[in-house]
C-alpha positions in Angstrom: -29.0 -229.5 197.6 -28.1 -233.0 196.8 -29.2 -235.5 194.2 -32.3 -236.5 195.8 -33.9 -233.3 196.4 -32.9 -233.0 192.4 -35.2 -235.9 192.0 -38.1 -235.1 193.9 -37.8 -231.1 192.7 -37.0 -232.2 188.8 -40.5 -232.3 186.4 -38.6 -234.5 184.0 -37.0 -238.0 184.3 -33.3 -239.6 182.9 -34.4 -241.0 179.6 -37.7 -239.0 179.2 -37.8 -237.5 175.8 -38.5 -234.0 176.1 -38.9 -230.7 173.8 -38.2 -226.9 173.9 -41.1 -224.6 175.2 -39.8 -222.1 172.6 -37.1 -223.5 170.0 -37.8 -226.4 167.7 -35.9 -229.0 169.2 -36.4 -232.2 171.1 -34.4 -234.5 173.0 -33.5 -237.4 175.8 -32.7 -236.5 179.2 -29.5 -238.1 180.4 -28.6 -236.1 183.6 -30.1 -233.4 185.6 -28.6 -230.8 187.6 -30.4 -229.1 190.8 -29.4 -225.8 189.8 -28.1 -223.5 187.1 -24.3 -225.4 186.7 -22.9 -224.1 183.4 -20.6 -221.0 182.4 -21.6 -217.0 183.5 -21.0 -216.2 179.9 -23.2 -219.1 178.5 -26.0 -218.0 181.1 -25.4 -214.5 180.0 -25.2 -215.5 176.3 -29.2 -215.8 176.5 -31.3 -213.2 175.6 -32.4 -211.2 178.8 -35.8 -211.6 177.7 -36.2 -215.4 178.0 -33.4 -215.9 180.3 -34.3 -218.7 182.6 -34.0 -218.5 186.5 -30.6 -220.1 187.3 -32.9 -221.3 190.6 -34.4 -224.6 188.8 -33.2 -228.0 187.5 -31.3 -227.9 184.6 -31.4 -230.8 182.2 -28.8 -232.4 179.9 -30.3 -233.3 176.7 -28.8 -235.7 173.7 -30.9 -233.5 171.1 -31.9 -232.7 167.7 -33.4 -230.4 165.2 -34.6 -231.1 161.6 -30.5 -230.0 160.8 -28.4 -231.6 163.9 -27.8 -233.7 166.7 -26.0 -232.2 169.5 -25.7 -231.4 173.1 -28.1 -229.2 175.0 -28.7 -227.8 178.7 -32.4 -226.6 179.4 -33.7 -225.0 182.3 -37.1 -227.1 183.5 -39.0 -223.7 182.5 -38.4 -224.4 179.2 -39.3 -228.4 178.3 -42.7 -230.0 177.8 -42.8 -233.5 177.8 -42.9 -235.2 174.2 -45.6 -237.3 172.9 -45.0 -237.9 169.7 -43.9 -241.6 170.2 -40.5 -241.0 168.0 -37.3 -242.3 168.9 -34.7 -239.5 169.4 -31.9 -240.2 166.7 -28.8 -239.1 168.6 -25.8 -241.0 168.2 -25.1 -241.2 171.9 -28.7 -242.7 172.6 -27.6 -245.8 172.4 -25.0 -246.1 174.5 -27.0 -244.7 177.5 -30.5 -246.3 176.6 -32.3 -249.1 176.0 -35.6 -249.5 174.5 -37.8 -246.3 173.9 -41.6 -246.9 175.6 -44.1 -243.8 175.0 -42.1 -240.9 176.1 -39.2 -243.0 178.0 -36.2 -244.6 177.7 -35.1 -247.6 179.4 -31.8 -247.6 181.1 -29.1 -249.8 179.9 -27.9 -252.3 182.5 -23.7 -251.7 181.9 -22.2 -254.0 184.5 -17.8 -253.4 184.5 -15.7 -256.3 184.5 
């Protein structure tokens, strides 16, 4: 599978701010991956019960709870979009994004020298 089956197969978009079907966190989407790509023991490390298919785009998330900010990876299963109109708070936002409109980001334009 490459990258633009990802895109046309992935709900969610790079800079869409998202949030957890079932935990109480919410974030922005700054890559996706077609497939399961992380660690057998961090797949295995989820409750069998809600484990996700490993068959679905996963989606790296700049996230936070009412306690944190921190890294996530979250199957597609798992996110609804978010609506509230809030800016995520991450540190790393910034660097990545631009300007937050509804539920999306705007890409920053970095140009090397």
């Amino acid at each position: 599978m490459n990258r633009e089956t990802v895109v046309r197969d992935a709900k969610f978009s790079i800079g869409q701010v998202v949030r957890h079907r079932l935990f109480p966190f919410r974030g922005v989407i700054y890559d996706v991956d077609p497939v399961f790509a992380n660690s057998e023991e961090w797949w295995l490390s989820i409750p069998e019960a809600v484990r996700p298919s490993k068959d679905q785009p996963y989606y790296h998330l700049f996230a936070e709870n009412s306690d944190s900010s921190y890294e996530a990876y979250v199957s597609q299963q798992n996110l609804l979009p978010d609506d509230s109109g809030d800016p995520v708070t991450h540190p790393a936002v910034d660097t990545l994004f631009g300007e937050l409109n509804g539920d999306l980001y705007s890409l920053l334009n970095i140009q090397s020298h």
